[in-house]
N, C-alpha and C positions, 0 to 999 in steps of 0.2 A: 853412461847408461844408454841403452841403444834406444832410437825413437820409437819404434815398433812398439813398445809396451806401453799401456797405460797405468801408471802406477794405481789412480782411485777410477775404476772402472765406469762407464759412463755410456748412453746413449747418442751416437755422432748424429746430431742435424746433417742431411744431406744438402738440403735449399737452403739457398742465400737466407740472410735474416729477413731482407729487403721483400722475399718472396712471400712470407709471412704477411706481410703487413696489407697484400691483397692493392697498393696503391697502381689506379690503372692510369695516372699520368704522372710517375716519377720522374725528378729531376734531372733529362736526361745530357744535356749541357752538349760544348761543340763539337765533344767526340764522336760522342754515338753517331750525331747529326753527318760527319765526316766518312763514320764507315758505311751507314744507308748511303750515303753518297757513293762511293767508291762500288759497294755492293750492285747499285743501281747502273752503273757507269760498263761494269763489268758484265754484266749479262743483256746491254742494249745490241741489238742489231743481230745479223746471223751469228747466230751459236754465243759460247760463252767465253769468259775469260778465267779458266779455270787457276790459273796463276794468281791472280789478282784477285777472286773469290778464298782462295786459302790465304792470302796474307791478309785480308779484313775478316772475316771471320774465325779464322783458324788462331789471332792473334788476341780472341777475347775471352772473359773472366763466365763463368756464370749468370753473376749481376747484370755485367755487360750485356747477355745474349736476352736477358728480359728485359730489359730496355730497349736493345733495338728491335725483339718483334713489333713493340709498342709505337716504336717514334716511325718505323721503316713504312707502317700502314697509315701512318698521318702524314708521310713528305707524298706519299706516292699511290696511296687510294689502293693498294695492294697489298693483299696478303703473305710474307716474303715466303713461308712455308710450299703455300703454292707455286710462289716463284723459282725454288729452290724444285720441286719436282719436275715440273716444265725443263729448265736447264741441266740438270747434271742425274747422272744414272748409276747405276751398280751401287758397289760399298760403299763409294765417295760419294754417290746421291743422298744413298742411305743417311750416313754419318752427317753430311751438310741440312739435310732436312733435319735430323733434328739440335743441330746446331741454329736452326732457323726459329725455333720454338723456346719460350722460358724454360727454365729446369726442370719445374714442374708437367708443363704440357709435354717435354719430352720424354718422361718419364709415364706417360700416358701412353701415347705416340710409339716405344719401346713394348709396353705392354701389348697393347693393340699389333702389332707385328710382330711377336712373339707368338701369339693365340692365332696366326693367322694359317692356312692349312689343313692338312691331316695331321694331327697331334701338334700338341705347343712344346714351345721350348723352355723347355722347365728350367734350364740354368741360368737363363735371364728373367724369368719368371719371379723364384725364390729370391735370385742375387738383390730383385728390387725389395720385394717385398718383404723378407726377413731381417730382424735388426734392426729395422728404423724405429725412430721415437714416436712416441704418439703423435706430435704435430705433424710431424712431417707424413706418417701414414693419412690422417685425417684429412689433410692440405690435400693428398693424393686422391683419395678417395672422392672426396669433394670435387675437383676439378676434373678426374675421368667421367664423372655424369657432367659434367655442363660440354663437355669435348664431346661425348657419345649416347648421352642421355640413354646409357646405361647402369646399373648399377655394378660397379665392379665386384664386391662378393658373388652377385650369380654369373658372371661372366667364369671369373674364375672355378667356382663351382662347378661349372660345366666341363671346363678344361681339364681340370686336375683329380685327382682320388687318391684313394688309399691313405698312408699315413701322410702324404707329403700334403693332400689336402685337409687332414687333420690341423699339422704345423700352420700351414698360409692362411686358415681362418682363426687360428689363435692372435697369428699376426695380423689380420686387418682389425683384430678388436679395437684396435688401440689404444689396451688397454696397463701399459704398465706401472705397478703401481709406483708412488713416491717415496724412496726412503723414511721409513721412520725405526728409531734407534729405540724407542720403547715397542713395535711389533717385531718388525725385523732382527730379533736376539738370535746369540748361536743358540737357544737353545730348539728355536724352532728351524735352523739351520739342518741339526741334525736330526728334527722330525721330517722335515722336507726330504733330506736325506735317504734315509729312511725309509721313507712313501716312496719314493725313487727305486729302491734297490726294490720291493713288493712289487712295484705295479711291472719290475721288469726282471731283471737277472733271477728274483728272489722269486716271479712269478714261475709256480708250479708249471700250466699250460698258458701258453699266449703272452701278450705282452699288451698291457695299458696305457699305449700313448698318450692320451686324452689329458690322462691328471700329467703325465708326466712330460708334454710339453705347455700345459699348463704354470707346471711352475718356471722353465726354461722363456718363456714368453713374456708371461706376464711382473715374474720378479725383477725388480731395480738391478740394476748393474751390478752394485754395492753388493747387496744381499744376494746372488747368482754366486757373487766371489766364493761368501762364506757357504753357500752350500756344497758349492765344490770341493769346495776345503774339509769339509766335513764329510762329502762321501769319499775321495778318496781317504783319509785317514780311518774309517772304518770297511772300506774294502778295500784299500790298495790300487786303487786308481780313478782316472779324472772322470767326468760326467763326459765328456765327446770320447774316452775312452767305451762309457758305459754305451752311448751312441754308436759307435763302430761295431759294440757287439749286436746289442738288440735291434735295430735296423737296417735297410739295405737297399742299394739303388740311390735315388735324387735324393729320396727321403733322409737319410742318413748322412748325406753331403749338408742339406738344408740344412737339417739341425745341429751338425756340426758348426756350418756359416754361421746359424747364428747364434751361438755360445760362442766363436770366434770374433763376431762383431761386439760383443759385448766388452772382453777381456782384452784382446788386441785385435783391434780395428784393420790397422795397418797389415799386420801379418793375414790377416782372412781376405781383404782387398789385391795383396799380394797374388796369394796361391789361386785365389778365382783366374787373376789375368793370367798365371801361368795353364792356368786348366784352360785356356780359349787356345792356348796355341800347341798344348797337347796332341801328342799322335799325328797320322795323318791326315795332312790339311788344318786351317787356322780356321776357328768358328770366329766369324769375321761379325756377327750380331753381338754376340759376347764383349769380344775385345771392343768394340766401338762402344757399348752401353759401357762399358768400366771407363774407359779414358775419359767419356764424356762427363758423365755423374758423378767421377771419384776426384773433378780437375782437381777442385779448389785444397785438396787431400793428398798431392801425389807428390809435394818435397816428399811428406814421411812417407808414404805406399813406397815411394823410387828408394829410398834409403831402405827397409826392409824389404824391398826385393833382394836388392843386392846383398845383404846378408845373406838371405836367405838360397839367393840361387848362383851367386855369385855374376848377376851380370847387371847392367840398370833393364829399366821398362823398354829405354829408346832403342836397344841393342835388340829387344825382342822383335821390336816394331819394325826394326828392319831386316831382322833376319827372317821375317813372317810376312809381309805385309810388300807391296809394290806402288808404283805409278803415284798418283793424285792423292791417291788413300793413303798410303805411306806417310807423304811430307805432310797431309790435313793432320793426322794423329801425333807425327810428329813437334809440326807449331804447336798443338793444344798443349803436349810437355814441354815444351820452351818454355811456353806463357810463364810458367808455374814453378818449372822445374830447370830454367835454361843449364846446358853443359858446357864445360871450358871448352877455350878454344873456338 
């Protein structure tokens, strides 16, 4: 059976479990202690040692990268994030700063450079925010005000409209409920159903986002399955089918992502990295937030790529991508994902 699917549907944790636990002196032992070394060794004196800064950094886990923001600013009274903007520039600044940051703050850090300019970038935007579990949005949420002592719903607020800002304030609810076998029945499966095809295909004028990524949001995994199941058997096709009709633009992609992040993970992680390298030119924000955020994920993402497009992620990265930036994205898939040979 191919890994891309999840057979009992399920919200993916993006953060380490470790990230969870909020511990701001974990046990970070002689490793980490060896790559702040290294790290520190490598950017002493004129310029940097960009070689040596991707086989320390480029060669660690998630877990790893929140440990050493932690231990790096107790060897050395410095911030490595700021150390990392000071040294190194472009994509592979980009990429290394937030390899400089716990998963969490980089995913902060991601957002905040996203929203930065004339208009955001909406597919990094969603890609973060759609799909997650409640801890891990709350985790988020929580930790973009102590980084910006802003609050990230009116940040976003401001950024986004229309229906795609509909979808990404259902998503910051976090509020999905818990499977339960006595509310969650088909039988209200196929009244959600239902209330799906009304508030849209069914609707006369317009279309009712509101309730209907309401249910898309806020439903358990489990229970998203059976409502699919049930609209298509009473109209003959899937709910991101129903999506492809009634919306359009980001919007439409969002809520497809995240009916995809529910049902297979892997395949929706997939097609986002092949939409970074889409058309001309590679959206180089994109692909860096995916490799970074999805490491701990990418045996399976790299196995349903290649179903799916018929090539691994590494082949993408280097048919796209060049120089520092290249072999940094590269190590991160070794870490995780190393290939023969």
């Amino acid at each position: 059976m191919s890994s891309s699917i999840v057979n009992e549907p399920f919200s993916i944790n993006i953060f380490p479990d470790l990230m969870h636990e909020e511990d701001l002196t974990p046990d970070c032992g002689v490793e980490i202690d060896s790559i702040c070394e290294e790290i520190h060794s490598a950017v002493k004196g004129w310029g940097s040692d960009k070689s040596r800064l991707i086989a320390a950094l480029g060669t660690t886990s998630p877990e790893d990268r929140l440990k050493i923001a932690l231990r790096y600013k107790d060897l050395y009274q410095k911030d490595l994030k700021s150390v990392m903007k000071k040294e190194v520039s472009g994509d592979f600044g980009t990429a290394m700063k937030y390899l400089s940051l716990s998963p969490v703050e980089a995913e902060c850090s991601m957002i905040k450079d996203a929203c930065k300019g004339i208009g955001s970038h909406q597919l990094v935007l969603y890609s973060i925010l759609c799909g997650r579990s409640n801890k891990d949005m709350q985790l988020l949420k929580k930790v973009y005000y102590k980084m910006y002592t802003k609050d990230l719903t009116g940040v976003l607020r401001s950024e986004l409209g229309g229906d795609l800002w509909k979808l990404v304030s259902a998503c910051l609810q976090a509020a999905e409920e818990p499977f339960d076998p006595d509310f969650h029945t088909m039988e209200k499966a196929k009244e959600d159903a239902e209330e799906i095809w009304k508030k849209g295909q069914g609707k006369f004028f317009g279309t009712d986002e509101t309730k209907i990524f309401k249910v898309i949001v806020l439903s358990p995994p489990k229970y998203l399955k059976m409502v699919n199941d049930a609209y298509a058997d009473k109209y003959g096709y899937t709910l991101i089918k129903a999506m492809e009709k009634e919306l359009s633009g980001n919007a439409k992609k969002a809520a497809i992502f995240t009916i995809q992040m529910r049902f297979k993970p892997y395949e929706a992680i997939s097609e986002l990295i092949k939409m970074a390298c889409a058309g001309m030119g590679t959206d180089e924000l994109l692909l860096t937030c995916c490799v970074i955020r999805y490491q701990d994920l990418m045996a399976h993402v790299n196995f349903a790529h290649e179903e799916l497009f018929g090539k691994s992620i590494q082949d993408r990265i280097r048919s796209e991508c060049g120089g520092n930036y290249k072999q940094l994205l590269l190590a991160l898939m070794q870490k995780v994902c190393p290939e023969d040979g």
